[in-house]
C-alpha atoms as one frame of an Amber mdcrd trajectory, in Angstrom:
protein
 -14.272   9.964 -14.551 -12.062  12.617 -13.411  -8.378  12.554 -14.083  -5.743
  14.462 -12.344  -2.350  14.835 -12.802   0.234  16.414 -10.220   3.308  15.160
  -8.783   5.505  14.465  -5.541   8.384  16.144  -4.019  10.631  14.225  -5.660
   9.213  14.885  -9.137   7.316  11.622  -9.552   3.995  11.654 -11.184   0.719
  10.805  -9.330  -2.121  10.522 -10.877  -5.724  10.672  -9.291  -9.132   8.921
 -10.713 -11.952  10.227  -9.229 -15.769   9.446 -10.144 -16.573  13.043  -9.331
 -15.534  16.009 -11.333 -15.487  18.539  -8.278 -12.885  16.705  -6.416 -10.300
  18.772  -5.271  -6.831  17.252  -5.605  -5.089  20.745  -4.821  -2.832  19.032
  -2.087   1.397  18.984  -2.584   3.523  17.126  -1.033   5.322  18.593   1.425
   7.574  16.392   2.212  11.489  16.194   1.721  12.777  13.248   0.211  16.156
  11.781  -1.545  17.190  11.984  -4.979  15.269   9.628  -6.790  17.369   6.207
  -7.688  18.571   5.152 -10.926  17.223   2.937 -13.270  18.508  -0.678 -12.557
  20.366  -2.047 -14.992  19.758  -4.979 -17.328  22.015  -7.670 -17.447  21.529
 -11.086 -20.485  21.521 -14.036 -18.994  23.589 -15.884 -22.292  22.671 -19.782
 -21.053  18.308 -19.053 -21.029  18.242 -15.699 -23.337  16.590 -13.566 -20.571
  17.360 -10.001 -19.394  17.722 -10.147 -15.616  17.609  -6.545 -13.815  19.820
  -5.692 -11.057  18.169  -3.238  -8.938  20.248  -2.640  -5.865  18.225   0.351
  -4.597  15.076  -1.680  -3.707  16.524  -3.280  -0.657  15.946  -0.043   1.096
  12.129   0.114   0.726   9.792   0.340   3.108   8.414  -3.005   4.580   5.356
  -3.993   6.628   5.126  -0.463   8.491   2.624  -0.249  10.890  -0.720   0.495
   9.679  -0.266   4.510  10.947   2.653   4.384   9.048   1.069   3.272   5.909
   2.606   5.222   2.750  -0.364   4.149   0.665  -3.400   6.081   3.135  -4.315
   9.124   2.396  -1.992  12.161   4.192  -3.398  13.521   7.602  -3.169  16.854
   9.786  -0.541  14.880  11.270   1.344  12.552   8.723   2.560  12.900   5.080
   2.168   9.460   2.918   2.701   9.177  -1.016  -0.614  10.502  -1.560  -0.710
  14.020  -0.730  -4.727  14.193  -0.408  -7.162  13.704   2.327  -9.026  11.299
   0.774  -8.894   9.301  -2.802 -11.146   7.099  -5.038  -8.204   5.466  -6.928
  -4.387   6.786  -7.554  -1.187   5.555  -9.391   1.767   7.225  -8.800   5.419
   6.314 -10.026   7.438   3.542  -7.492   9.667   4.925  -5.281  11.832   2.311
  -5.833  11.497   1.252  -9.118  12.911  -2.091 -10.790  12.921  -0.171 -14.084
  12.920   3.884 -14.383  14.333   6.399 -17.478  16.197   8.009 -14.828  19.623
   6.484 -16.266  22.934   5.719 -14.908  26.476   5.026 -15.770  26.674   1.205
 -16.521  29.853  -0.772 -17.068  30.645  -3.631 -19.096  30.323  -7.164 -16.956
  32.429  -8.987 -19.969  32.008 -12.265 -20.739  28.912 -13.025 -22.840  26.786
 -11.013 -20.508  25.637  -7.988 -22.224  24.824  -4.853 -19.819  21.903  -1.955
 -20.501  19.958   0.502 -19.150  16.466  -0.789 -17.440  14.877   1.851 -19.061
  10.899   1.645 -18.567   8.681   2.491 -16.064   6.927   1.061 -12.432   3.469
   1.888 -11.089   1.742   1.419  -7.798  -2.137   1.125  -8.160  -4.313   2.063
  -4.994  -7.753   0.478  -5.395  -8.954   2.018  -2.357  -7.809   4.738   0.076
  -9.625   1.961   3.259  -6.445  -0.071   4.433  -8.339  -2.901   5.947 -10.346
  -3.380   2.868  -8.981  -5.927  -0.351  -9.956  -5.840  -4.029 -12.651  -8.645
  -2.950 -14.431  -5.991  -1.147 -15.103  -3.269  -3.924 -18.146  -2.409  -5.538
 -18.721  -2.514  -9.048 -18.315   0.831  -9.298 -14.872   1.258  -7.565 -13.983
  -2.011  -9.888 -14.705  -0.148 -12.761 -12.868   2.900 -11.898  -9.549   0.382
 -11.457 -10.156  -0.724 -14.752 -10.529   2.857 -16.129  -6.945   3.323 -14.474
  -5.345   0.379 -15.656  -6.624   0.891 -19.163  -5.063   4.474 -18.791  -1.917
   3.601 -17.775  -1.444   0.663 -20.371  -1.913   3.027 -22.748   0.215   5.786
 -21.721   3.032   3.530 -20.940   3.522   1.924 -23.951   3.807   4.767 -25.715
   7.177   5.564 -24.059  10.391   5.030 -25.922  11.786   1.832 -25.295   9.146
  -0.079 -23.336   8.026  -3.632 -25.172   5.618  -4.712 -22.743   2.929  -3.423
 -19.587   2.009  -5.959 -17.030  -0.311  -4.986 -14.419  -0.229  -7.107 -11.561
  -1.373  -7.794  -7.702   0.325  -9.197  -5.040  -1.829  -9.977  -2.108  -0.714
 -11.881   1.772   2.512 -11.988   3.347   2.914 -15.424   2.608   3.181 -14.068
  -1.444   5.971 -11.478  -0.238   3.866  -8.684   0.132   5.883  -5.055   1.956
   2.582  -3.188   1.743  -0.768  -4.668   3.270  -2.785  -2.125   1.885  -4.823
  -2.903  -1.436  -3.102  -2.218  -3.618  -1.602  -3.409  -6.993   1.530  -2.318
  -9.655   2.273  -2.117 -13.079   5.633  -2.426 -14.677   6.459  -1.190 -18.117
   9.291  -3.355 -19.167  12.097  -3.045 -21.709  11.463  -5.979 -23.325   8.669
  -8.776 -23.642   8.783 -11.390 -20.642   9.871 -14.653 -21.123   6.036 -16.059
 -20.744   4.890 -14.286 -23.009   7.219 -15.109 -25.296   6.297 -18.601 -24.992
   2.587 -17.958 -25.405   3.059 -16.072 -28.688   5.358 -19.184 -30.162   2.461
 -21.513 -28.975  -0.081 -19.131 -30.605   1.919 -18.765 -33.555   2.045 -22.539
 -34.115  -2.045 -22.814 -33.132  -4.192 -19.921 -34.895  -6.860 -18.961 -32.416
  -5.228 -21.075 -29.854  -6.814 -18.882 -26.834 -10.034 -19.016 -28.314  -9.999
 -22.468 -28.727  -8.957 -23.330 -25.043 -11.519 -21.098 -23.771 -14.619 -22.836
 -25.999 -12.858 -26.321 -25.003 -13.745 -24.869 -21.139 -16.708 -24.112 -21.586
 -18.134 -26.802 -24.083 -16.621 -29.021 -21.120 -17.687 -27.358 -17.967 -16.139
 -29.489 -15.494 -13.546 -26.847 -14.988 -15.532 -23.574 -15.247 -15.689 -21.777
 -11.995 -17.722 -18.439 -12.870 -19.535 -17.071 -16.101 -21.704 -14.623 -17.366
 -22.580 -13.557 -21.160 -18.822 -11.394 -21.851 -16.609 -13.498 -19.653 -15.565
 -16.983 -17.969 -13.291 -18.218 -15.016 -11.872 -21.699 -15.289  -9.170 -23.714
 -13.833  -6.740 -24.506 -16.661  -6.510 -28.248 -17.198  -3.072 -28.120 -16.818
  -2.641 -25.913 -13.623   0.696 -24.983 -12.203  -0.456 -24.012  -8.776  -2.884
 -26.027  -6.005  -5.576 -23.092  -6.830  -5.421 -21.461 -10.251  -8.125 -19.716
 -12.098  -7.946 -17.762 -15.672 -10.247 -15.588 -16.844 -11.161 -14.565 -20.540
 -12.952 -12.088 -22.051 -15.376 -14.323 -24.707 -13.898 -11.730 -27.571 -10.347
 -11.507 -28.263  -8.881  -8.005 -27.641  -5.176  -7.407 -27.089  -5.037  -5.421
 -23.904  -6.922  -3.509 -21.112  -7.727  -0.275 -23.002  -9.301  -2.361 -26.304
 -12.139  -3.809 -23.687 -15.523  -1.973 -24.413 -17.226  -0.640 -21.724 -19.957
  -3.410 -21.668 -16.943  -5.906 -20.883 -15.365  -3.866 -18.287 -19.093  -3.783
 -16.547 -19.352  -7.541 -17.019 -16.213  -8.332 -15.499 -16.151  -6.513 -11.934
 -19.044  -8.815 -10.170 -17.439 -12.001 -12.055 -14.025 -11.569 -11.017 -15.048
 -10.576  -7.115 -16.940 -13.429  -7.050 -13.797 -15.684  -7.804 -12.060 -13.698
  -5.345 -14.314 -14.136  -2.276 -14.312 -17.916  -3.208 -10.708 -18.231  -2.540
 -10.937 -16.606   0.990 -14.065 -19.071   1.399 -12.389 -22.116   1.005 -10.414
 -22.434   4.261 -11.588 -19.284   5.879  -8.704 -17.206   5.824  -7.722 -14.346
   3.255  -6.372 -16.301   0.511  -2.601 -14.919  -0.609  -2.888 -14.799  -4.185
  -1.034 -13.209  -7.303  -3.016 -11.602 -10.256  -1.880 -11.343 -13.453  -3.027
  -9.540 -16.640  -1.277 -10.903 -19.770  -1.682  -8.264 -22.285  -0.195  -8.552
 -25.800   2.937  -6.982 -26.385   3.611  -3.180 -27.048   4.857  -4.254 -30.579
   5.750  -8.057 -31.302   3.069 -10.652 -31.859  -0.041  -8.121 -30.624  -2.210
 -10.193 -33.697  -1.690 -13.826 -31.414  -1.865 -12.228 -27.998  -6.114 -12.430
 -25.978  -6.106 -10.339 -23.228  -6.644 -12.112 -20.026  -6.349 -12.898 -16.239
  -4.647 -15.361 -14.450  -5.325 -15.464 -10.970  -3.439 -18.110  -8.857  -2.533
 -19.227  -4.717   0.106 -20.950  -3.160  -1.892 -22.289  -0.622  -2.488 -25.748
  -1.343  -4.934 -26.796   2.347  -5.710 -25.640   5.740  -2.062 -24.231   7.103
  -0.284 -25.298   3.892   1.552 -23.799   1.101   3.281 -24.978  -1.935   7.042
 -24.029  -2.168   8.607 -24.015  -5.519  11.665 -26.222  -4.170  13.963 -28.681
  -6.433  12.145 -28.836  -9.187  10.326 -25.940  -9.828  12.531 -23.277  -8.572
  15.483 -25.029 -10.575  14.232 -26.848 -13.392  10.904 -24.977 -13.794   9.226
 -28.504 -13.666   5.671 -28.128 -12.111   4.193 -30.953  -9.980   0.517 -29.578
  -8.806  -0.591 -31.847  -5.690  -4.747 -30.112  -6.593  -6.247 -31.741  -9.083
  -7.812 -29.439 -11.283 -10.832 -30.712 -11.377 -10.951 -31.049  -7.704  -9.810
 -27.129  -7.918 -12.604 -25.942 -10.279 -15.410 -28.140  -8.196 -14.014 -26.362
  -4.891 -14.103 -22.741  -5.707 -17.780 -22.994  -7.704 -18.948 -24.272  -4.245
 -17.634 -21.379  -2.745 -18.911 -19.171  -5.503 -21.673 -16.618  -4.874 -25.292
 -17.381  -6.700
């Protein structure tokens, strides 16, 4: 793998992963664009102990452009994107309009028992593939690989930077998910402190030694819930799924994050996790809208309870139907899944390639 570094007009970094060590990656940006924004900032929410960031500067960005207007293609004779190249294998480059940044502000007290900081930290944009009408169900092996090589990369790169607690790397795929891009593509945030989840999977873990590993050899001793598995990693339906259409997938060996998988387990898990992925677009026969999720352990806190792994889930629940998060979701952050997983699990292995 080839890695390049250069960066945009603005100063942001892009970075380019290539399979071949003569590509050329020469190309500037030419373009001439505004002062980049600052950093949000972080407000404490005193009632639920969360840091909430305001980020006023992301209303601007760009939303469901045309597909000749696509900032994540490759540039042109004619047309300057965010990727100043002709062609790419696999780029990240720094968000234009980032939710957190360490390009700081001035921030003001809010009083009360708010608390007010800077969202220091750091967001991503992952391009899997320079083809806009292609998705991550479509790549080869190969091209999954090189993904993995990048996330890996960047998980390790970004938390070593002063202040960030946590990397998530993440995709967000269909309109109906809130998508302002259609290309494939993914991000990765670098946030200032560890996410409220994950906080309550490392009490959980801390209460339960090996409490991932023992879920996953509950799943597959059972089977009835398994969707996908080979000899490094398995895809189940959680018994207790939030969403019509979940799936989570484990590596069979604890690691914390991305860049602490071997190179055998990165192989192992491109033609699994495709797999799961064409199986959601085969069950009604329409592109699925799905988010992906990588929990990783923390940069620092609890990284001896944290197993690296996926969860992949949809919020459409049948033909022409999604699930909202109304009343009792959205405020009480009560679940009510109208899939059974079982039902779930049984689905998606029929639709499963052999």
């Amino acid at each position: 793998m080839k890695r390049t570094i250069t960066h945009l007009a603005d100063g942001r970094e892009l970075i380019y992963f290539d399979r071949r060590d003569d590509a050329d990656r020469s190309a500037i940006d030419r373009r001439t664009l505004d002062p980049r924004p600052v950093a949000s900032e972080l407000r404490y929410d005193p009632l639920t102990e969360e840091w909430i960031a305001m980020a006023g500067h992301r209303q601007t960005r760009t939303f469901l452009p045309p597909a000749d207007e696509c900032p994540l293609c490759p540039s042109s004779d004619t047309r300057a994107s965010e990727i100043p190249a002709y062609d790419y294998d696999v780029v990240v480059f720094e968000n234009r309009f980032p939710s957190f940044s360490g390009n700081f502000g001035t921030y003001e007290d809010v009083g009360g028992l708010s608390k007010v900081r800077p969202g220091v930290g750091r967001c991503e944009v992952v391009c899997f593939t320079s083809e806009h009408n292609s998705s991550f169900s479509k790549l080869s092996d190969d091209q999954v690989g090189l993904v993995m090589e990048a996330w890996a990369d960047r998980t390790a790169e970004l938390s070593a930077i002063e202040g960030v607690e946590q990397v998530f790397c993440f995709e967000n795929r269909g309109e109906e998910i809130g998508i302002t891009l259609p290309h494939p593509h993914g991000q990765i945030y670098a946030y200032p402190y560890v996410t409220p989840r994950t906080k309550l999977h490392l009490g959980a873990a801390s209460r339960h030694p090996d409490l991932f590993a023992d879920v996953l050899a509950t799943e597959r001793a059972a089977g009835t819930r398994v969707v996908a598995a080979n000899e490094l990693w398995t895809a189940f339906v959680p018994a207790a799924a939030r969403w019509p259409f979940e799936v989570h997938v484990y590596p069979h060996r604890r690691v914390p994050d991305l860049a602490a998988l071997s190179e055998e387990e990165r192989a192992a898990f491109a033609p699994l996790y495709t797999s799961v992925l064409r199986a959601l677009d085969g069950l009604f026969g329409v592109p699925m809208p799905y988010i992906s999720a990588w929990h990783q352990a923390p940069v620092r806190e609890g990284r001896d309870l944290a197993y690296l792994h996926l969860e992949l889930f949809s919020i459409r629940r049948a033909p022409g139907k999604l699930k909202y998060l109304a009343g009792s979701e959205s405020a009480m952050g009560a679940f009510v899944n109208d899939v059974m997983p079982e039902e779930a699990a049984r689905m998606l292995r029929s639709q499963v390639d052999h």
